[in-house]
C-alpha positions in Angstrom: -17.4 -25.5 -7.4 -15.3 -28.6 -6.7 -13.1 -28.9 -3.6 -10.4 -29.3 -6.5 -11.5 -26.0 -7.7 -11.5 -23.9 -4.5 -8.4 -25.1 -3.3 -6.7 -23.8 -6.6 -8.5 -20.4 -5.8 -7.4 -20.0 -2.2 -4.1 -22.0 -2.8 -4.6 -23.8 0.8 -3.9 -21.1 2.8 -6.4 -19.0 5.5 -7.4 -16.1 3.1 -10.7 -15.6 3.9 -11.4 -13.8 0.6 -9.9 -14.8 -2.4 -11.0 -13.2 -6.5 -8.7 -14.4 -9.3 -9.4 -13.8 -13.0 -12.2 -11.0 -12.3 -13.7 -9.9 -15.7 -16.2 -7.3 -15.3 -18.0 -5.6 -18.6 -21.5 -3.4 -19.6 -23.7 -4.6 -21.4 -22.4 -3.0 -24.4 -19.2 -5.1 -23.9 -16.8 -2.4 -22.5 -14.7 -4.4 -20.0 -14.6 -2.3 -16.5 -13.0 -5.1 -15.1 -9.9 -6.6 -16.3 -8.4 -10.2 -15.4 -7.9 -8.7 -11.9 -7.0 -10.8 -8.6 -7.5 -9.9 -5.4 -6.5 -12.0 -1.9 -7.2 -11.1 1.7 -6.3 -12.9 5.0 -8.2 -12.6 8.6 -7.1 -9.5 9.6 -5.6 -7.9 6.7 -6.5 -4.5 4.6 -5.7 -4.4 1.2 -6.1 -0.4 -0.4 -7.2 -0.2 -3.4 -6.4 3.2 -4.9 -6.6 4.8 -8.7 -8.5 7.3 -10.7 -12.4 7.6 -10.8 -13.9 4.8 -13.2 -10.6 2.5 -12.6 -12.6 0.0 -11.0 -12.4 0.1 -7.8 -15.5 0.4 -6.5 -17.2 -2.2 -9.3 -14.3 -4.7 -7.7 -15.8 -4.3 -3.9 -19.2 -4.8 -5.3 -18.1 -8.2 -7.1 -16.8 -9.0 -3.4 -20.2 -9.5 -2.4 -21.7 -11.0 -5.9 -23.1 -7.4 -6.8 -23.1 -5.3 -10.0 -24.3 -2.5 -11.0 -27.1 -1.7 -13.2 -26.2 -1.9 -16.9 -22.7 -4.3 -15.8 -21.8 -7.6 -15.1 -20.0 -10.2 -13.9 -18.5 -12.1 -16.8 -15.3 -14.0 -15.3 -13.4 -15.2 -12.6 -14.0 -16.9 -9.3 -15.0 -15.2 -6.0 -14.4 -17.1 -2.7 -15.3 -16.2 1.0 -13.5 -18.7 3.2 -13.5 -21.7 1.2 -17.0 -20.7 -0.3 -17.3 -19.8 -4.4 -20.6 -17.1 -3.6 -21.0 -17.1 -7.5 -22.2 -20.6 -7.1 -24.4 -20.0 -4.4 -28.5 -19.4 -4.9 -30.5 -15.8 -3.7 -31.2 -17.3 -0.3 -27.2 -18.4 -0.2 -25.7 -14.7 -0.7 -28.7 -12.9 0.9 -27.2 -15.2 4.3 -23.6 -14.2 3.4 -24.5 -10.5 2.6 -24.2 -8.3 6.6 -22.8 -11.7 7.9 -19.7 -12.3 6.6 -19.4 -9.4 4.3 -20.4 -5.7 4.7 -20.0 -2.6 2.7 -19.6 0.7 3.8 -20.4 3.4 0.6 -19.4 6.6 0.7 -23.3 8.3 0.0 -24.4 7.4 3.6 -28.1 9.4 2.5 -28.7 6.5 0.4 -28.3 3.8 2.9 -30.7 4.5 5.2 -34.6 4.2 4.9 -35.7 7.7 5.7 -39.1 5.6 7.8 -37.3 4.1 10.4 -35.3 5.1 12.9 -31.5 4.9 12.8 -31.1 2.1 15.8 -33.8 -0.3 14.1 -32.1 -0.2 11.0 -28.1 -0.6 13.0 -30.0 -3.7 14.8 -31.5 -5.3 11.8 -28.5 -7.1 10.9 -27.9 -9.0 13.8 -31.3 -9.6 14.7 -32.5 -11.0 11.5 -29.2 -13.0 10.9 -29.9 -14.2 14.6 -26.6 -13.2 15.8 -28.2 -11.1 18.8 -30.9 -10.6 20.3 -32.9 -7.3 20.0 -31.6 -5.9 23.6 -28.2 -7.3 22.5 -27.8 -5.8 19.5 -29.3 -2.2 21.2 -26.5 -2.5 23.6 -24.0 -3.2 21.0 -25.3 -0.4 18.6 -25.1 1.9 21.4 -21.1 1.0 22.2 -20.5 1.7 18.4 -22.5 5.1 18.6 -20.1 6.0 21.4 -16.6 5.2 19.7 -17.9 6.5 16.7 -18.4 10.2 18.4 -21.8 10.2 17.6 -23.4 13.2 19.7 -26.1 12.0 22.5 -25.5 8.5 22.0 -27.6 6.9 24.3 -30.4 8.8 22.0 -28.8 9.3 18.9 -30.1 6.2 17.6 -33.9 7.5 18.3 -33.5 10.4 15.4 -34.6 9.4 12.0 -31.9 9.8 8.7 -33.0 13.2 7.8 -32.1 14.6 11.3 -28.7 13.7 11.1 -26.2 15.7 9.3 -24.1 14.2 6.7 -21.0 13.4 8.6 -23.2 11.8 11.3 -24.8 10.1 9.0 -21.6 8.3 7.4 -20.6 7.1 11.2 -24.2 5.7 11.4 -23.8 3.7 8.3 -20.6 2.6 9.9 -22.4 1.2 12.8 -24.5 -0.7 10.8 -21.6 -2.6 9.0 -20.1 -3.4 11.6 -22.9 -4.8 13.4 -22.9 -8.3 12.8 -19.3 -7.9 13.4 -18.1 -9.3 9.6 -15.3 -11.1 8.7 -14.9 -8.8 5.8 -16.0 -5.1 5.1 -16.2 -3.3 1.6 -15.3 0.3 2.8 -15.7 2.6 -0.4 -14.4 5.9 0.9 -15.7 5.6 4.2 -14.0 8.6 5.3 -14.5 11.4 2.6 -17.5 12.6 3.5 -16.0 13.3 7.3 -14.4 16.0 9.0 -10.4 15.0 10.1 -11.4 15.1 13.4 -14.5 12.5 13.0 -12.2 10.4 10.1 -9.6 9.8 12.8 -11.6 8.6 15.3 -13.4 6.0 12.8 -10.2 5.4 11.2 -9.0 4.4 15.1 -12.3 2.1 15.1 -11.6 0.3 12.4 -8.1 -0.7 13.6 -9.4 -1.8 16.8 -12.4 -3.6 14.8 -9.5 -5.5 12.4 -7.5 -6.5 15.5 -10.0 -7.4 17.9 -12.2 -9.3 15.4 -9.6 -10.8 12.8 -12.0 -8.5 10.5 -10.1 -8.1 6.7 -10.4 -5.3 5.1 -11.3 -3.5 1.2 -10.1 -0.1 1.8 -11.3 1.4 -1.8 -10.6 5.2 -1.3 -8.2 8.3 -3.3 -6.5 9.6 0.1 -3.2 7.7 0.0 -2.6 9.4 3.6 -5.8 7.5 5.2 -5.0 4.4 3.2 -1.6 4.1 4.9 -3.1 4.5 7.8 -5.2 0.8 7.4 -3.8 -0.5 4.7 -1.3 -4.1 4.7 -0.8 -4.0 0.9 -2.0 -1.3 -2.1 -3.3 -2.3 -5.2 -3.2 0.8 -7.7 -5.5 0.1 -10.4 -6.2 2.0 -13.6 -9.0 1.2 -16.7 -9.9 -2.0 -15.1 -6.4 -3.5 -14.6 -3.9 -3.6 -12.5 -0.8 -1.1 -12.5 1.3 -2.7 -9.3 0.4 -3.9 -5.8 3.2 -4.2 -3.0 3.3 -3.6 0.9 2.0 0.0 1.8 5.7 1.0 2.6 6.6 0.3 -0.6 4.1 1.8 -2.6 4.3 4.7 -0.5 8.0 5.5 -0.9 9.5 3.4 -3.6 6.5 3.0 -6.1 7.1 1.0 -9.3 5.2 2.7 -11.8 5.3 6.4 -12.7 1.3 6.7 -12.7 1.8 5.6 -9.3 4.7 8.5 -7.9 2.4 10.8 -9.7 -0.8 9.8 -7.3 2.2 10.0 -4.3 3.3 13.7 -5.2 -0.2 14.8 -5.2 -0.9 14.0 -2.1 2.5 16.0 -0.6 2.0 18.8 -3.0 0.2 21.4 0.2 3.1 21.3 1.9 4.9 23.1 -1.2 2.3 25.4 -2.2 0.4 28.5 -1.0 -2.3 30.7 -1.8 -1.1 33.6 -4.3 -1.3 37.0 -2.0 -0.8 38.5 -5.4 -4.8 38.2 -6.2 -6.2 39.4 -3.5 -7.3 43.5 -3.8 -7.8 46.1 -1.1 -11.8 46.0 -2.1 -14.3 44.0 0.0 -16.9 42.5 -1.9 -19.0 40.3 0.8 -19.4 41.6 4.6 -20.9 39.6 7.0 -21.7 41.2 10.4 -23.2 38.9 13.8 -25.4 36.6 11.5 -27.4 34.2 13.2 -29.8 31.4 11.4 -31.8 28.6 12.3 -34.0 25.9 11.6 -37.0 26.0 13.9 -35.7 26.7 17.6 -32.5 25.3 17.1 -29.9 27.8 15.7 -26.9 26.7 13.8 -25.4 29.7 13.1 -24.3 32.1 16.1 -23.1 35.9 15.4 -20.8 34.8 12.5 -18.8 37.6 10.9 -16.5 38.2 8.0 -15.5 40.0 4.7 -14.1 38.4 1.3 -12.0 40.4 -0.7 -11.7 40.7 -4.5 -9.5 38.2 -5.6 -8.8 36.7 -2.4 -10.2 33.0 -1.2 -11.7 32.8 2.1 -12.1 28.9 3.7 -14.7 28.1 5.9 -13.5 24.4 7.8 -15.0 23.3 11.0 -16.3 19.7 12.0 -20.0 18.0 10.2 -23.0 20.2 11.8 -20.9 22.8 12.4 -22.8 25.1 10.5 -20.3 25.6 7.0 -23.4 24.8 4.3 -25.8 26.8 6.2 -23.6 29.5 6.2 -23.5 29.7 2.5 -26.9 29.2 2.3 -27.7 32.4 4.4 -25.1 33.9 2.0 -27.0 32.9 -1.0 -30.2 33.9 0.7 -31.7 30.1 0.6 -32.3 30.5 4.7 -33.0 34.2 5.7 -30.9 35.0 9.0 -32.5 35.0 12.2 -30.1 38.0 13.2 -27.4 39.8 11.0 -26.7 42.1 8.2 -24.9 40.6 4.8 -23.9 43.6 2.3 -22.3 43.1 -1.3 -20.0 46.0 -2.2 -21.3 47.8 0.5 -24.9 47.6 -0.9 -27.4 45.5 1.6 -28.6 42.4 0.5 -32.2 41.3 1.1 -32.3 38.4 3.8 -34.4 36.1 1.4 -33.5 34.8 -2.0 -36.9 35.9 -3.5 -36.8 39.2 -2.3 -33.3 39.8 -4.1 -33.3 41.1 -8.0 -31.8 39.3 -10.5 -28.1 41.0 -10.5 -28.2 40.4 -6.8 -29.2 36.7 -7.5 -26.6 36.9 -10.1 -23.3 38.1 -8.5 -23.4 34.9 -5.8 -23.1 31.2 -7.5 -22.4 28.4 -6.2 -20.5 24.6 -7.0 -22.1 22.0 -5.4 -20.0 18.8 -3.9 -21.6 15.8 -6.2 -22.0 17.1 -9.5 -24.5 13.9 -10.1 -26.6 15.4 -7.8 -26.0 19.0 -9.3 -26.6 18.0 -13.0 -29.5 17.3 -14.7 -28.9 14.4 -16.4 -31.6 15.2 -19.1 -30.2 18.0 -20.3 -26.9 18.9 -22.7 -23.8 20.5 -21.3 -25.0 23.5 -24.2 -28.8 23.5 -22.1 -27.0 23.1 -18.7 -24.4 25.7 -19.2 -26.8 27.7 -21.8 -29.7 28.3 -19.2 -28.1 31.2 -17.3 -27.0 32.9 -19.6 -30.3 33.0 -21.1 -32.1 34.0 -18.2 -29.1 36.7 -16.7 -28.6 38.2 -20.0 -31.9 37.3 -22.3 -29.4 36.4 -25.3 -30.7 34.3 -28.4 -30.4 30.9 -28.6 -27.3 31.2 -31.0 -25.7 33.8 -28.5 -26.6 31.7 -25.7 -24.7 28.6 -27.5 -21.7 30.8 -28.6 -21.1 31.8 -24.7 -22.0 27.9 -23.8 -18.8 26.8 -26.1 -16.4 29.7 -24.7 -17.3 28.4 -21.3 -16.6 25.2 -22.1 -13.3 26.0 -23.6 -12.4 28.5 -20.4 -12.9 25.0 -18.2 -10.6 23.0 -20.7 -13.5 20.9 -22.0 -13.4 19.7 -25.8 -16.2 22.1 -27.5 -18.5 18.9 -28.9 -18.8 18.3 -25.5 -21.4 21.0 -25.7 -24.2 17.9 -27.0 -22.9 15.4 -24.5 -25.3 14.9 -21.2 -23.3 14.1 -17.7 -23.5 10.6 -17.9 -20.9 10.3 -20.7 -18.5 12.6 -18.7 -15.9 11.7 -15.6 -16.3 12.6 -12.3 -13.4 15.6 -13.0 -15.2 16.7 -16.5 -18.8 16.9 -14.5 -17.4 19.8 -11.6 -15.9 21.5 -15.0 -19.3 21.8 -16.0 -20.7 22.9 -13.2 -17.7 25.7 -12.9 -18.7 26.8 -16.3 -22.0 26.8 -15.2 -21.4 29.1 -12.3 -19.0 31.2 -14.5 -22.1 31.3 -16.9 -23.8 34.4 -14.9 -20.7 36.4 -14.7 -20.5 35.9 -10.9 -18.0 38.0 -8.5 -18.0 35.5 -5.9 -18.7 31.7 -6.5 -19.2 29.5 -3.0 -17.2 26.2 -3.8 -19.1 23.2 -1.3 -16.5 20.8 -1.0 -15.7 21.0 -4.7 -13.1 18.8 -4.7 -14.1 16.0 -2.2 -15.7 13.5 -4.3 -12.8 13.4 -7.3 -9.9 11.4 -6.5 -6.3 13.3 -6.5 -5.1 13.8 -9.8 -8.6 15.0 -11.1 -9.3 16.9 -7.8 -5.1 18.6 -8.9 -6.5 19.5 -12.3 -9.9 21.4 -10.8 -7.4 23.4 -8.2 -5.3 24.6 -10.7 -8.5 25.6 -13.0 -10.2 27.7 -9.7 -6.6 29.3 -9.3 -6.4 30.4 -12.9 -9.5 31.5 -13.4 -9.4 33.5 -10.0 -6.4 35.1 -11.6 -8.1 35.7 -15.1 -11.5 37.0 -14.1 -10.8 38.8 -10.8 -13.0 36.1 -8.7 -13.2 35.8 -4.8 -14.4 32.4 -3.5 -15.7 31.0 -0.2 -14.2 27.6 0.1 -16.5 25.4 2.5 -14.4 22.0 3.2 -12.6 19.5 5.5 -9.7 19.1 3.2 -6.8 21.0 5.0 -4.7 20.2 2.6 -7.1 22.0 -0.4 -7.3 24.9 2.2 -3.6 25.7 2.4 -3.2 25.3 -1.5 -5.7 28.1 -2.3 -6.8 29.7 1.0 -5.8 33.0 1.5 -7.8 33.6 5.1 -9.5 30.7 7.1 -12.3 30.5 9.7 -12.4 27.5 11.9 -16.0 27.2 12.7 -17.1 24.9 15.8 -20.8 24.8 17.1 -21.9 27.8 14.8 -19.7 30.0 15.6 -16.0 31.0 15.0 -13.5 30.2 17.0 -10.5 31.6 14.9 -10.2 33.9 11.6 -7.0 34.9 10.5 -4.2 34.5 7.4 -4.7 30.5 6.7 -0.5 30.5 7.5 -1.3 32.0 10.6 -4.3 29.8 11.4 -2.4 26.3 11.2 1.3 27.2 11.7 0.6 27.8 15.3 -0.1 29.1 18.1 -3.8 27.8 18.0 -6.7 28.2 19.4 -7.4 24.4 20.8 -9.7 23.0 18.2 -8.0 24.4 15.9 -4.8 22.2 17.0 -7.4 19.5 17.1 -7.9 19.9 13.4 -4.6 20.2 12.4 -2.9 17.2 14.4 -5.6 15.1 13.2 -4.7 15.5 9.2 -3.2 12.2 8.6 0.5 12.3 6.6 1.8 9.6 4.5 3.4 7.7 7.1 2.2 4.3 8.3 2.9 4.8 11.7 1.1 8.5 12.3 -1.9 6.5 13.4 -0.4 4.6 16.0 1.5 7.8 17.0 -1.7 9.7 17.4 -2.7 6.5 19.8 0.3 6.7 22.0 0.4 10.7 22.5 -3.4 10.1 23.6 -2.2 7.0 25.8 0.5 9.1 27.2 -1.8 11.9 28.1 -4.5 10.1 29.4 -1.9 8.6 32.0 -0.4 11.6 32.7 
C-alpha cells in the first residue's frame, strides 16, 4: 500500500488499528462481513456486541489477517499503526501476530498444547519474538499468574493444560496474550467462561494493562454489563453490518436503534423477575446426604447435601474448581462418591452409572454448556433426538420419528428441522436440541451445565423462558450449575453457594443474595457487574479504601 493509501485509512491521526470497508464472505458467497469499519487509538476499547453469527468474532479475526475455514477476506483495508498487514508476506504477519496483536478466545482448552507445560507455552511469545529473555519472561509470567488469581502461582505454571480447571484455564490463556505486552488484544469473550469473582479480577487486569501499556482493546462479548466496564465506544452489529456505534454511555442509556434497547432490557430484566414458587410441590425427588468424591487422593467434593423438589429449580454457583460439574456427575453416577448416599424418590441409587437400570439412567438427563461439543455433527436432529427414545422406550422407527417431531415442536423448532444436522442451526436452535434431547427420555429431573453461557442475551432470553414453561408443562425439577447470577435469580427457586467442595450457604435464592450473607457469598454478589460505567472503578476505590483502613 502507498503512503497515499494508508494515510487515507488512518486519516493522519494515532489510531493504532484502523479497518475500513471490511467485506467478509464463505466460499459459497454468503457475505458474513458487511462494508464494516472499525478504528482504535493507543489505549482505547471498542465493544463489539450483537447476536451469535453477527460477525463479531469473524471481525477480530480479520484484525489479525485470520479467517476461518471455509471464509474469507474479500474487501477492505486492515492497518496496525501505519502498517496494511494484508500486504504483508507469511513471515510479515507471523512477526506481527503475539507482538503487536493478541487474541484471547473464549475456548481456552483449545489454546493450549496439552504436551507442554503451561509457563513454556506463557514464555514462548516473548522469548521467540526476543522481547525477553527466558528468566525474564518466567518472572513476568509469574507476576500475571498472581493478578490473575491463579492458585499456587509460583507453581501454577508447572501443571500441564489438563490439570487446570476451565476457569483456570481461561486466566492462563490470558497470561499468554498479554505476554509480549501487545499494543492491541482481540478479547472474544474473555470472561464467560469465568466465575464473577475471577471475571472481576481479570476485568481489573485488563484496565490496569490498557492504562499502563497504552494497550487498545477488541472487546467482542454479549454481557453489556462487562463491556461497560472496558469499553470507550460500542459497536452493535447484526448479519454482518453495522446497527449504530456511539460512546458506551450512550449506547447504554440512550440507544438509537430499537434492536439495540432490546439487547439493553435483557440485561436488566433479573432484577424484575423471580422464580415462580407456584411450581414447586411438597414431594422431594433427589436427596443428597454428606457426599464426598474425588479424583485420586484429591477430593473435590466434601459432605455436600441437599434435596430438589418437584417442580422446583435448585442452583448450584460457586467459583471454577469449586466442585459444581462434579457434583452433577456424582449425581448422574459418571464418578461414584467416595462417601454419601443419593436416593431418587426415596429409592437408593447405585453409586456407579453402570450399575444403575435403565429407568434409573432414564429419570436423570443432562444439557451440556457447548452444544458443539454436545452434538454429533453427523447425525440428523430426527437421529440425535430419535436415539433415546429408541433405546428408553424400544419404539419403531416411525414412532421414534413421530416423538422426534413433537419434540421439536415442544422446543419451538420448525418440524423439517428434523433432517437438518447442527451445523445448519444457531447457537440458540443447537441448546433447543439438546433440550429436546433430554426431554426425549421422559426425564424428572434434567441437570442444566451452564446452559445458557455460551448464547448471547436475546437467544440465552428465549431458552429461559422455554426451561420455565416446560417446567410448568411437564412437572420438571432442574439443577442449574452456573456463574450467571443474574440466570440464577430468574429461575432459581433455592441456591447453594459452593466454595472449596463444600457448601457454605443453602437457602431460598431471595434469601441467599438479599442479605445478610455468609462472606463469600457477599463476595459473589458485590462482584456481579451492573450496567454502569463507573461500578468498576467503584469496586477499586471500596477496595482502596479498605485496604487503607
Amino acid at each position: 500500500m502507498s503512503s497515499s493509501a494508508t494515510n487515507e485509512v488512518t486519516g493522519g491521526d494515532q489510531r493504532i488499528l484502523a479497518i475500513k470497508g471490511l467485506r467478509i464472505e464463505a466460499l459459497n458467497g454468503n457475505v458474513i462481513v458487511d462494508n464494516v469499519d472499525v478504528n482504535l487509538k493507543r489505549g482505547e476499547v471498542l465493544g463489539l456486541i450483537g447476536e451469535s453469527g453477527a460477525g463479531k468474532s469473524t471481525i477480530g479475526l480479520a484484525a489479525m489477517t485470520y479467517a476461518r475455514a471455509g471464509v474469507r477476506i474479500t474487501g477492505g483495508t486492515i492497518v496496525i499503526d501505519g502498517v496494511s498487514v494484508r500486504d504483508l508476506d507469511a513471515a510479515g504477519r507471523r512477526e506481527m501476530r503475539g507482538r503487536r496483536i493478541a487474541y484471547i478466545a473464549q475456548s481456552a482448552s483449545s489454546a493450549f498444547n496439552p504436551a507442554h507445560q503451561i509457563i513454556d507455552q506463557v514464555c514462548e511469545g516473548p522469548i521467540v519474538h526476543g522481547l525477553m529473555t527466558k528468566a525474564e519472561a518466567q518472572a513476568w509470567a509469574l507476576e500475571l499468574f498472581r493478578a490473575l488469581d491463579l492458585p499456587n502461582p509460583d507453581t501454577f505454571g508447572f501443571r500441564y493444560p489438563h490439570q487446570a480447571s476451565g476457569g483456570q484455564l481461561q486466566r492462563a490463556m490470558a497470561a499468554m496474550a498479554m505476554s509480549c505486552r501487545p499494543d492491541i488484544l482481540v478479547l472474544d469473550e474473555p470472561t464467560t467462561a469465568l466465575d464473577v469473582t475471577t471475571q472481576i479480577e481479570v476485568l481489573i487486569l485488563l484496565k490496569r494493562l490498557i492504562k499502563e501499556y497504552g494497550t487498545a482493546g477488541l472487546y467482542i462479548t454479549h454481557d453489556l454489563a462487562v463491556v461497560a466496564q472496558v469499553a470507550d465506544r460500542i459497536k452493535v452489529l447484526r448479519h454482518g453490518k453495522e446497527i449504530e456505534e456511539g460512546t458506551t454511555n450512550d449506547t447504554l442509556h440512550a440507544p438509537k436503534m430499537d434492536y439495540t434497547a432490546r439487547l439493553v432490557a435483557v440485561r436488566g430484566a433479573s432484577e424484575a423477575e423471580r422464580a415462580n414458587p407456584d411450581t414447586v410441590k411438597d414431594d422431594v425427588i433427589l436427596a443428597i446426604e454428606n457426599c464426598s468424591a474425588a479424583y485420586g487422593p484429591l477430593t473435590v467434593v466434601n459432605g455436600v447435601s441437599l434435596t430438589i423438589q418437584r417442580g422446583e429449580t435448585v442452583a448450584v454457583v460457586g467459583e471454577s474448581g469449586s466442585g459444581k460439574s462434579t457434583l452433577a456427575r456424582v449425581i448422574t453416577g459418571l464418578l461414584p462418591p467416595i462417601a454419601g448416599r443419593i436416593a431418587f424418590k426415596g429409592e437408593p441409587l447405585p453409586k456407579a452409572l453402570k450399575e444403575r437400570t435403565k429407568d434409573q439412567k432414564r429419570i436423570i438427563q443432562l444439557v451440556y454448556q457447548i452444544p458443539d461439543v454436545a452434538l454429533n455433527p453427523r447425525q440428523t436432529l430426527g437421529e440425535i433426538i430419535g436415539r433415546p427414545v429408541h433405546f428408553y422406550f424400544g419404539t419403531s422407527a416411525e414412532e421414534t420419528r413421530k416423538r422426534a417431531l413433537e419434540l421439536l415442536k415442544l422446543v419451538e423448532l420448525p418440524a423439517d428441522f428434523i433432517d437438518r444436522r447442527p451445523m445448519q442451526l444457531s447457537g440458540g436452535q443447537k441448546q433447543r436440541v439438546c433440550v429436546a434431547r433430554a426431554l426425549a427420555a421422559n426425564p424428572e429431573l434434567i441437570i442444566l451445565d451452564e446452559p445458557t453461557s455460551a448464547l448471547d442475551p436475546l437467544v440465552a432470553e428465549e431458552v429461559l423462558k422455554l426451561l420455565k414453561r416446560l417446567q410448568v408443562e411437564l412437572n420438571l425439577s432442574y439443577m442449574l450449575i452456573t456463574h450467571d447470577l443474574d440466570v440464577v435469580h430468574r429461575i432459581a427457586h433455592r441456591t447453594a453457594v459452593m466454595l472449596k467442595g463444600s457448601f457454605v450457604a443453602f437457602d431460598s435464592t431471595q434469601r441467599i443474595f438479599d442479605g445478610p450473607y455468609h462472606p463469600y457469598t457477599e463476595k459473589l454478589v458485590t462482584a456481579v457487574p451492573v450496567m454502569r460505567t463507573d461500578w468498576l472503578e467503584s469496586v477499586l476505590a471500596k477496595r482502596a479504601a479498605t485496604a487503607s483502613a
